[in-house]
Structure formats: structure tokens, C-alpha cells
N, C-alpha and C positions, 0 to 999 in steps of 0.2 A: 527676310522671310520669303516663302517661295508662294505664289499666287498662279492657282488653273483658272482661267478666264475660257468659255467659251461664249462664242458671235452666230448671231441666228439673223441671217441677211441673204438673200437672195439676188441683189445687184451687184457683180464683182467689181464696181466702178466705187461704192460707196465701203463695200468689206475690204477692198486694197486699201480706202484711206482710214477705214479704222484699225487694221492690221500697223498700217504707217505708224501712228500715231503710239501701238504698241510697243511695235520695235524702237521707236525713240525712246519710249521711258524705259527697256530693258538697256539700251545702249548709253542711256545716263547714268542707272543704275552700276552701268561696270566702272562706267568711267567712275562715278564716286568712291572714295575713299570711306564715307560714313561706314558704320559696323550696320547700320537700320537700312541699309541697301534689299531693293526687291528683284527677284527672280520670277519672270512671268514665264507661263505657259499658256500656248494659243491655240486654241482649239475652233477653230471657222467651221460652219455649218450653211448649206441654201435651203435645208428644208426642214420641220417638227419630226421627220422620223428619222434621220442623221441625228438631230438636236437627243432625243430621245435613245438612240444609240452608243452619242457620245457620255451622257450621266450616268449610263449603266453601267461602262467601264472606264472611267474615270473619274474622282473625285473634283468637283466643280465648284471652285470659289464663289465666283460669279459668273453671270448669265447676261450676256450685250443684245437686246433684240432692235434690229433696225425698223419703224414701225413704219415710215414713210415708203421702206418696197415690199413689207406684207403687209398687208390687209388682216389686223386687230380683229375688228368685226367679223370680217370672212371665217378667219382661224381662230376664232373664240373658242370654241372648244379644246383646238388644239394647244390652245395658250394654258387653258386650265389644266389640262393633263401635264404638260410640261410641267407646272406650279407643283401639280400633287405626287407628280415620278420623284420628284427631286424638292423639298420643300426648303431647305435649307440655306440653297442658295440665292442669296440676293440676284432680282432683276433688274438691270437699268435699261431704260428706253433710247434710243438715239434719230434724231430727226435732222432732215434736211430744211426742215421750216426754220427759218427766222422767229417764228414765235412759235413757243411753243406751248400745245396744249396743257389744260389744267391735269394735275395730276391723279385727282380725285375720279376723274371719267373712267381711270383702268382698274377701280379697286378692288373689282373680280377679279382683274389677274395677281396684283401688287407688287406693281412694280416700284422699285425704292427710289428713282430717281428720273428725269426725263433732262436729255441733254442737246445740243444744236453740235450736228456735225460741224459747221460752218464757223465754230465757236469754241470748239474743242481744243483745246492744249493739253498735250503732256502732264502736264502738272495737274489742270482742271481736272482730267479723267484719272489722272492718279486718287487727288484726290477724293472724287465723286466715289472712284471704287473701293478706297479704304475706310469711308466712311458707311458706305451699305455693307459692306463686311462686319464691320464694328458693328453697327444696329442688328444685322443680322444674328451676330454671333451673341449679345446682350440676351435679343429677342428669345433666340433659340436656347438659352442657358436657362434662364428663368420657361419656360416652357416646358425644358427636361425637367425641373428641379419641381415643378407642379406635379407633370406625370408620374417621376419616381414616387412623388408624395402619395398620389392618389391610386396607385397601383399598390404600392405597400399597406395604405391601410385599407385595400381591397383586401388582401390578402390578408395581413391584421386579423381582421373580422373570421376570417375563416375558423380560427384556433376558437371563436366563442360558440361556433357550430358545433362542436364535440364528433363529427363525422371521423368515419374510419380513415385509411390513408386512400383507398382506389377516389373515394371521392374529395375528399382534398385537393388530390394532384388532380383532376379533370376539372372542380372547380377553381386551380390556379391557374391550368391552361385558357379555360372562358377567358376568364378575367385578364391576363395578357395575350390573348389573342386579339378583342375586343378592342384592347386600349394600344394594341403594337400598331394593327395597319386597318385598314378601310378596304383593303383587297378582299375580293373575295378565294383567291388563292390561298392568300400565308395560311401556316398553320403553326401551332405548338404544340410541341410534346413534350413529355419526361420520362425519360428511361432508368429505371432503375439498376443499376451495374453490381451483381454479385460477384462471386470468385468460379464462379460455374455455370450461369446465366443472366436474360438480360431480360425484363420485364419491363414494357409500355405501361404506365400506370396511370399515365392521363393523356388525353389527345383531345384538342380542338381545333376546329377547319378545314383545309380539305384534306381525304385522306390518302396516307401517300400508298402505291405500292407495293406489293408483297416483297420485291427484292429492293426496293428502295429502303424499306424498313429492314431489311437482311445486310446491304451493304452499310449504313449506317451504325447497324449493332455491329458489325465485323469493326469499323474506326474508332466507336466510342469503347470499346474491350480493349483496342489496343489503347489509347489515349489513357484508360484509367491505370493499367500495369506500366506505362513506361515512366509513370513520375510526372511527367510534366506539369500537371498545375496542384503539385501537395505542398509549396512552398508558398511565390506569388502566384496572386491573381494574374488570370488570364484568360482569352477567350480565341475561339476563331470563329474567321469570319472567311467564306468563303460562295465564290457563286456558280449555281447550282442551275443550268439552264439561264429560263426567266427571274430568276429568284435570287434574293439573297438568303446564306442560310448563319445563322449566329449558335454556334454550341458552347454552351456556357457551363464550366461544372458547376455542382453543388456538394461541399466539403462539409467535411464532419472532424472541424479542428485544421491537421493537413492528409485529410484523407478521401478520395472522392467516391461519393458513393452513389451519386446519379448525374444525368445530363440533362440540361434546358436543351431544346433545340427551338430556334427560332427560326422559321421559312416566311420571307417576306418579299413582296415584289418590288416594293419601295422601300427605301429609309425610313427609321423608326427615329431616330434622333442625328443629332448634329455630329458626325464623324470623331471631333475633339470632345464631345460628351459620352460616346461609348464605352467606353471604359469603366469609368465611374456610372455609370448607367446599370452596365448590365453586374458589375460586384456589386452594388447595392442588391439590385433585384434576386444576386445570386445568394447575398445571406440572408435576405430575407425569405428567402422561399428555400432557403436549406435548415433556416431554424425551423418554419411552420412543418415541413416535414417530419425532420427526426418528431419533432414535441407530436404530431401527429404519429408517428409510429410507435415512439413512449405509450403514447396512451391507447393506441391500438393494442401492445403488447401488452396493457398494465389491464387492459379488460378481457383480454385472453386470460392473463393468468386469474383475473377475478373468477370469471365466468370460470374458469377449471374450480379454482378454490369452491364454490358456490356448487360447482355438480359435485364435488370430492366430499365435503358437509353435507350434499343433502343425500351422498348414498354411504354413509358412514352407519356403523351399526349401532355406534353411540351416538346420543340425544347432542347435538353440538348447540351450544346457544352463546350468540358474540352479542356481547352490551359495550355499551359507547360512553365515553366519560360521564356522562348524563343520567346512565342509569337506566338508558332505553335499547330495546332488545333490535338487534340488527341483523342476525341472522337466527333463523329458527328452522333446523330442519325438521326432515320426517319423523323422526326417533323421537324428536322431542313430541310432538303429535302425540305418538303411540303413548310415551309415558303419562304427559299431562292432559292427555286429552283435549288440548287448546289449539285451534288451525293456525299456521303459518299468519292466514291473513288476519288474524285478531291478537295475534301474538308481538307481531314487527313493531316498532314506534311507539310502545308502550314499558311503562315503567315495569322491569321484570316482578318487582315485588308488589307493585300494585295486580299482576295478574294471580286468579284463584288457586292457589299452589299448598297444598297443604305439606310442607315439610317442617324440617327442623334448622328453621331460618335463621337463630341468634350464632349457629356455629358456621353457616354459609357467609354469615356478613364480617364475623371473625378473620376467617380466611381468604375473607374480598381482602378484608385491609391491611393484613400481611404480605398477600400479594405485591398490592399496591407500595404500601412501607418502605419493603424492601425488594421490589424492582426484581423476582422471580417468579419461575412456576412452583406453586402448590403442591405438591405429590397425591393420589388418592388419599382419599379420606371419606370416610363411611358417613353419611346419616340417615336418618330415617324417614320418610316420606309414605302418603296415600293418595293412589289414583284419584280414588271418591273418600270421603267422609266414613261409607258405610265400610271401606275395605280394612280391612287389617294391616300395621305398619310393613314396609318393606323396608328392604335397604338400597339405598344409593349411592355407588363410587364416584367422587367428582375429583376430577383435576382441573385448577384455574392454572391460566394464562394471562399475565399481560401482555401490551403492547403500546407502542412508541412509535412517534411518529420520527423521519430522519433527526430532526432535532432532540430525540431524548424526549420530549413534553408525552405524557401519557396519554393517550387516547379511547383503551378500554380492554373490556375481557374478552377470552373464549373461556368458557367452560365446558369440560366433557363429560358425559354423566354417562354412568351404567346400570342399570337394575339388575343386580347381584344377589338378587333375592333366592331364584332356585340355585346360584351357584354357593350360596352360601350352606344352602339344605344338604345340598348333595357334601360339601364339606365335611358338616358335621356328620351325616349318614355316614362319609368315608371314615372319618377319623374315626369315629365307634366301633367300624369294622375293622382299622387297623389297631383298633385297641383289644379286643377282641379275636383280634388275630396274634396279638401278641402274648396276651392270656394264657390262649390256645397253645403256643408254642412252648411256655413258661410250666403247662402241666403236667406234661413227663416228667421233667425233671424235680418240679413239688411233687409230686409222687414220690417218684424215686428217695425225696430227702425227708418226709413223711413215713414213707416205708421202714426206713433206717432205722428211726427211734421205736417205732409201732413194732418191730421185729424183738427188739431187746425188752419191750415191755412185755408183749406176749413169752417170751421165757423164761424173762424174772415171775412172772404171775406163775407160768408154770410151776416153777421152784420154788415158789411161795406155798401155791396150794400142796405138793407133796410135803412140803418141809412142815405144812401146817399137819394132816394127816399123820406125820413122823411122831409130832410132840404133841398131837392126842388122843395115841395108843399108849406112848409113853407114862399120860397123866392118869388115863384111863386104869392103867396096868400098876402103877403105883397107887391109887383110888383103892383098888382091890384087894392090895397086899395091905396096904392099913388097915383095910375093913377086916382080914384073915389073919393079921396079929402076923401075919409072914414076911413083914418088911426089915431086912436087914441091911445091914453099907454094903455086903455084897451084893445083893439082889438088885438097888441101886444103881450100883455103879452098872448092874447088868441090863439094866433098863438103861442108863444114860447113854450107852455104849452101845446099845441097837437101835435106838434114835439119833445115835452121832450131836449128842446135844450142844458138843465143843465146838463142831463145825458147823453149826445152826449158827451159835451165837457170834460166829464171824462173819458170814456169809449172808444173815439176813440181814443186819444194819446197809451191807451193801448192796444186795438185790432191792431193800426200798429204795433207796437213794439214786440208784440207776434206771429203777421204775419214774420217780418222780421229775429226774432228769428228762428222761424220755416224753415224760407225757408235757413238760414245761417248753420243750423241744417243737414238741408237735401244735400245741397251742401259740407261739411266736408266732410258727408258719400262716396256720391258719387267720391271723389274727394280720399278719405282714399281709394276706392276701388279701383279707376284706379290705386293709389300706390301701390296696394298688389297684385295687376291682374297686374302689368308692366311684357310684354314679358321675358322668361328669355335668358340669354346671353349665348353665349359659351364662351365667354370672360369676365374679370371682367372690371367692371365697375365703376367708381368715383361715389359713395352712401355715402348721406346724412345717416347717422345709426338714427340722431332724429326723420324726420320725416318716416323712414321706423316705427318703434317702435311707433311712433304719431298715424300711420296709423293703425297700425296693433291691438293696443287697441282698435280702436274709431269702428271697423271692427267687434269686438268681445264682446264689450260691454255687449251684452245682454249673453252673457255667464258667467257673473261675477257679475252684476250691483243689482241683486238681495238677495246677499248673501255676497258681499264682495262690500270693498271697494280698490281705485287704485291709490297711491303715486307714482306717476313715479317726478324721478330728471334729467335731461339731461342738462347738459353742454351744454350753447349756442355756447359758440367758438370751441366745439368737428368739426375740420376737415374733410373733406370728405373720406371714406376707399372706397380703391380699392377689390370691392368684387363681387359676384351674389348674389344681392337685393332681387331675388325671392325665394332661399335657405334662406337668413333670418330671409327671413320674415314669411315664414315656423317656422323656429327655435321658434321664440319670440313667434309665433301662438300658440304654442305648450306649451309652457311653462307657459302660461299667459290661455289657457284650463286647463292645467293637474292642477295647481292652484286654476283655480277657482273652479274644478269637487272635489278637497283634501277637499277647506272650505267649500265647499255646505254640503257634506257629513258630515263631525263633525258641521255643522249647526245645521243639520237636528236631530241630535243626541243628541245634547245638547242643552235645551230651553234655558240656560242660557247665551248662547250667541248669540246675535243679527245679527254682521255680521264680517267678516272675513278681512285681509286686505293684499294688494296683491302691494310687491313693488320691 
């Protein structure tokens, strides 16, 4: 192994013979064949501020102070400060005295061993030194492994604080600044590293620099794009003036997505402890982090979700497995009349709700069942007692938490009441509109048969006229004994009595047609004009669909022809007759307007046919 040794002596007659004594155990070392052979390095010093310059740049096993040509007492301070620059390494004492002082008198300083130059061997000070090494490095191991402990569960504790992430990272910096050095210099930071900037999110101790923090953002951008620590752990350590500075990332998997910076003016641990030092310190305060930004992000998005519900136009209200209300916006207010703050934490069905609850708990537990949303579904509800029922659209929602376990509802409610008015207003008017459209043409098909009845009557009443001058003129000639078979036949013959008796069995008959005609219409019309219900109705579907053709005829009759088949024994359906009849209107138009059209386009077809 290799050992840095430096000698704090001030007599070069006393530092020659401890340097001696060095170079013998390096020169036995070679000569040994052992594989456990030591390599010394000797670093000689005459004064605390050389001693103090050599620990700064270079790593120092152990520390020789000759106490017989300084003066302990005098440089007591400077002894302590040496102790606290550099804490790691073992000090041994070396004396020209034959006896040597008790050990216990240096305990402020702590020095591990007290030696007699005049008694020193090779071996002895090999010894002496492997052994304060060993205690040192025992000492210091158990030390780190305290600190790591008590710094983690400083940090620990932070995650039960619930703080956003700027104060997280400021109180992770406290807390390892605190427990790093006793300087009043060091400091820590953490920088956050994007893909476009670089964010200071926590700092404590002194503060560095406006281009100190400018050149460090420029090393830690590059450091995070070139790879280097997205595999193993790693750190650097580098020094910085008076200062030690430790940049340590912090990985999310192998990915780095902020920097520790540690600025110290002394050593925080034992050089073979760093390592494991700072990757412990590095995943623990790269988990508290991210779980620290999870939940900054997860309350953003709450706190969005929470303004999104309470500026929603529907009443949104979220219940929790339990059956207590968790979210209650404004809408819902308006509706129930019940404030947010007496509403929250309260069983939804124990609050004063007058609705139509057995069909809401219905479709809670279908919800529920079967693990989807609800679609609207209408019930009825009242603000107050004294109002009249309304209506309300609700769609439920459940929810799960990552594991699938159920957790609770949203529901969204509407008060659909004037949209439902205006509904019906509209559909009236578009049935009435459709009426409206349907009356030219019941005219027109009205008119047809009313024309042929007007001139069969016509021809009626001449014909009747005809045959009672005829009877009148016969009457006459009986009474005057003047009646003969000619005279007869001369009366039957100016009354055309042969073509009466043809010609009237079929002027009734096309009278009575006509007016059987005209009675259908008006009789299909009162069907298709029947008031419509807000409730459904036992309807005949034959003769609505009877109706609704004989109505429409003349929209078809020209261009197509009309197979309809109905079932005589089809039963009455519970429906609104005047929406069907809409329906079948519509269909038995758009029809005949399809064949009119490729009628018109094609000579080769005559007419269309519609069934």
C-alpha cells in the first residue's frame, strides 16, 4: 500500500532523523519481496502554515508533529486548526525526552500515539503508524456511517412535510450544509438541469457570485448531455481556490436531472469514504426530489381539476367510497341550494335533496357493478319542497385508484328543465310545421273527390227534375184518359229515362265514393293532428301508419307506388303517437322525394315503389 506521511518539526537536526528513519522503512520495503510491502511519501514541514498548505493539496495519511522543538501550548490554537483543516488524519507525537508525557494532556488536540525519538526503530514507527491509520480509518468509517445515517433521516423527514419542491431543495441544502462543515464558507446547492435551462432551487451558506453561478451552470449543462454519470455512480471533486467543491449528480434511473454541489473548505469525510458517502446522500435526495415534484405536479393538476369543477356549468359532486361528498362545486350550490362548506364531508344522501333517489342509487351500483360510466339519465328533483318537479341529467363516473380498488364517484348534473320546455315548444312547432306543409296537398286530395261529388249532385238534381216532369206529364195524361204507349214512350224519350237508369246507380256510387274519400282524409288527419302527450300512450301503430300515408299521398302518388303490409293482430304499443307519426311522415317523404328524383332522370322508368 502506498502511505502520504507528513512531519511538522522545526529543528532540521531532529526532522533529518525522523526523515532517516523514513527512508529506511521505504528502503526495506523495496528490498522485501512480501506482496504487503509499503510505499511512503514524505512530506516535511517547519511551520502550521506550510503543514496547513501541504493537507490542502495533498492527501495525508498521517501527521508526525515533533512536540519537543514546538511549543504545544504556544501553538495550541494552531494545533486545533490543523486537527479541524484535516480531521482524518491520524496525529502521532514524537519526543526527544526519555519519558514520555502522558497521553491524555493532548486531548484537545488527539494525538493517537506519543513516541521517543531516541527509541524509534523502523519497525516501531512502521508500526505505531499502521496502527493510528487502522484506528483512524475504523474511527472515521463508523463516523461517516452515523452522519450518512443522520443526514438521511434528516432528509427522510422532509417527505412528511408535504412542502413544494423550492422548499425541499433549500431545506436539503440546511440540512447538508449544517452537517457537511463547521466553515463558515461552504455552501450547498442544487441545481436543476433541463434541456433549455438551469434552475438554483435551493442554496445554503455563503452565496457565490453572479459568474461563479454562470460558470458552474455552463460545466454542469455540459456534464449532464455528455453521459457521463447515466450509468455508474460518480462524482467530482475538485478545488476551487480555498475550497473544496464535490458535484454530485442526482439520477432519475440513468438519467441526470439535477446537481448537488458541495463547497467546503475542509474535508467532510474520510477520502476512502466518499464515494459511498456521497451516492448514498445522492439517492437519497434524488428520491426526496422527484417524490417531491410527483407531488408538486400531482397538486397542480388537483388544484387545476378543483378550478375546472368549480367553473363548470354543471353541478359536479365527487363522493368517496364512504358515501361522503368530496367535491362540491358552485353549480351544485345553485341547484341545491347547500354551500360548499356544509356540503364537503357529509354523507351525500343524508344532505336535504329532494329528488328521485331510489333510481340515483340504482345507477350508483351499476356504475359501481360494472366498473363504467353511466350515460345521462333524467330524474326529477326540487329546489325547495314548495317548487314544482324539474328535471335533472346526471352522468356518474367511477374511479380507481392505480390498483383497480374503487375509490368513488363524480357525478355531473344538469338542470334541463327550460331545455326540456323549449324541446317540447320546438317539437309542436315542428309538428305544426309539418301540418302546415301537408295542407296543400290534403286540399288538393280533398278537392278531387269534392269536385266529382259537386257534379254527380249536379246530375242528380237535373236528372231528378228530368223524371218529375216526366211523372208529372204522365200524372196528367191518366187523369185526361190521354194516355197511350205512344205518348209513353214520348215522355220516356224526353226524359231519356234509359240513360237515367244507367247513369244514376253510377253518379250515387261515385257520389258516395267521393264523400267516403273525403271522410278517410279528414278522419287520417284528426290521426296525425291527435294532441301530443307527455305521457305514452296505448297506440294502434296500423292505423297511425294508415293515417299517415292516406295524409301524404299526394307526395308519392305520382311517381311511386305504396305496398304497405300490417299485421291485423299487431297489439297496441305504449308510445307518443304524434313523434311517430312524425317518424313514418318522414320516411314515406324522403322516399318518395329519392323515386321522384331518379324518375325524373330515367325515362325508362315509369314509377317507383315504396314499401
Amino acid at each position: 500500500m502506498n502511505l502520504s506521511i507528513m512531519t511538522l518539526d522545526n529543528s532540521p537536526v531532529s526532522t533529518s532523523a525522523i526523515i532517516k528513519v523514513l527512508n529506511e522503512i521505504n528502503d526495506q520495503q523495496r528490498s522485501a519481496q512480501d506482496d504487503r510491502q509499503v510505499r511512503l511519501s514524505i512530506h516535511d514541514n517547519s511551520n502550521f502554515r506550510d503543514a496547513a498548505g501541504t493537507i490542502s493539496n495533498f492527501i495525508i495519511d498521517i501527521v508526525i508533529i515533533n512536540i519537543s522543538t514546538i511549543d504545544i501550548d504556544k501553538y495550541k490554537e494552531d494545533c486545533m486548526q490543523l486537527r479541524s483543516i484535516y480531521s482524518f488524519a491520524p496525529i502521532i507525537a514524537i519526543t526527544d525526552s526519555n519519558s514520555l508525557p502522558n497521553l491524555n494532556n493532548y486531548n484537545y488536540i488527539g494525538f493517537d500515539d506519543i513516541l521517543s525519538i531516541k527509541t524509534i526503530t523502523p519497525s516501531t514507527l512502521l508500526r505505531a503508524v499502521s496502527s493510528a491509520i487502522q484506528r483512524s480509518k475504523n474511527y472515521h468509517s463508523f463516523h461517516t456511517s452515523n452522519q450518512r445515517k443522520l443526514i438521511n433521516n434528516k432528509l427522510l423527514k422532509l417527505l412528511l412535510e408535504k412542502n413544494d419542491l423550492i422548499s425541499v431543495a433549500e431545506s436539503a441544502c440546511q440540512i447538508i450544509n449544517s452537517k457537511s462543515s463547521n466553515s463558515s464558507s461552504s455552501s450547498v446547492s442544487i441545481y436543476n438541469v433541463h434541456d433549455d435551462k438551469i434552475d438554483c432551487i435551493g442554496h445554503a451558506g455563503t452565496t457565490d457570485s453572479d459568474d461563479t453561478i454562470f460558470e458552474y451552470q455552463k460545466e454542469i449543462y455540459t456534464l449532464k448531455h455528455s453521459g457521463k454519470f447515466n450509468d455508474d455512480f460518480d462524482f467530482i471533486k475538485s478545488r476551487i481556490g480555498d475550497r473544496t467543491r464535490f458535484t454530485i449528480p442526482l439520477n432519475n434511473k440513468n438519467s441526470t436531472f439535477a446537481f448537488l454541489k458541495i463547497d467546503t473548505e475542509y474535508g467532510i469525510v474520510h477520502p476512502s469514504e466518499e464515494r459511498t458517502y456521497y451516492k448514498d446522500m445522492s439517492d437519497t435526495l434524488s428520491e426526496i426530489l422527484l417524490l417531491a415534484q410527483e407531488r408538486e405536479h400531482f397538486e397542480q393538476l388537483n388544484q387545476q381539476n378543483t378550478r375546472l369543477i368549480d367553473e363548470m356549468s354543471s353541478a359536479a359532486v365527487g363522493i368517496n367510497k364512504h358515501d361522503q361528498v368530496t367535491h362540491w362545486n358552485h353549480q351544485a350550490e345553485i341547484y341545491f341550494g347547500i354551500e360548499k362548506s356544509e356540503a364537503i364531508n357529509k354523507r351525500l344522501f343524508h344532505l336535504n335533496i329532494i329528488c328521485d333517489w331510489p333510481v340515483i342509487i340504482s345507477k350508483l351500483y351499476d356504475s359501481l357493478n360494472n366498473s363504467k360510466t353511466i350515460e345521462k339519465f333524467e330524474v326529477s328533483y326540487k329546489r325547495d319542497s314548495k317548487e314544482k318537479d324539474r328535471i335533472l341529467s346526471i352522468a356518474i363516473t367511477p374511479f380507481t385508484d392505480p390498483n383497480g380498488s374503487f375509490i368513488g364517484y363524480l357525478l355531473l348534473m344538469d338542470d334541463i328543465t327550460e331545455k326540456k320546455h323549449l324541446e317540447k315548444a320546438h317539437q309542436q312547432s315542428m309538428y305544426l310545421e309539418s301540418i302546415g306543409q301537408l295542407s296543400a296537398g290534403i286540399a288538393h286530395e280533398i278537392n278531387t273527390p269534392m269536385q266529382y261529388i259537386s257534379d254527380n249532385l249536379n246530375f242528380l238534381k237535373d236528372s231528378f227534375n228530368d223524371v218529375a216532369r216526366a211523372i208529372t206529364h204522365i200524372k196528367k195524361s191518366l187523369l185526361d184518359k190521354t194516355l197511350d204507349e205512344a205518348k209513353l214512350d214520348s215522355i220516356y224519350e224526353e226524359a231519356d229515362i234509359e240513360y237515367l237508369n244507367k247513369e244514376l246507380p253510377l253518379a250515387f256510387s261515385q257520389t258516395t265514393d267521393g264523400v267516403e274519400r273525403v271522410c278517410s282524409i279528414v278522419k287520417a288527419m284528426k290521426e296525425y293532428s291527435h294532441p301530443n302527450s307527455e305521457e305514452k300512450v296505448a297506440t294502434n301503430i296500423n292505423h297511425c301508419i294508415e293515417s299517415t300515408i292516406t295524409i301524404s299521398k299526394h307526395t308519392w302518388k305520382y311517381h311511386s307506388e305504396m305496398e304497405v303490409i300490417l299485421d291485423p293482430d299487431l297489439p297496441d304499443v305504449m308510445c307518443h303517437p304524434g313523434p311517430f307519426n312524425e317518424v313514418i311522415l318522414n320516411i314515406v317523404v324522403n322516399a318518395a322525394d329519392a323515386i321522384k328524383e331518379r324518375v325524373e332522370k330515367n325515362e325508362n322508368i315509369d314509377k317507383g315503389k315504396i314499401t
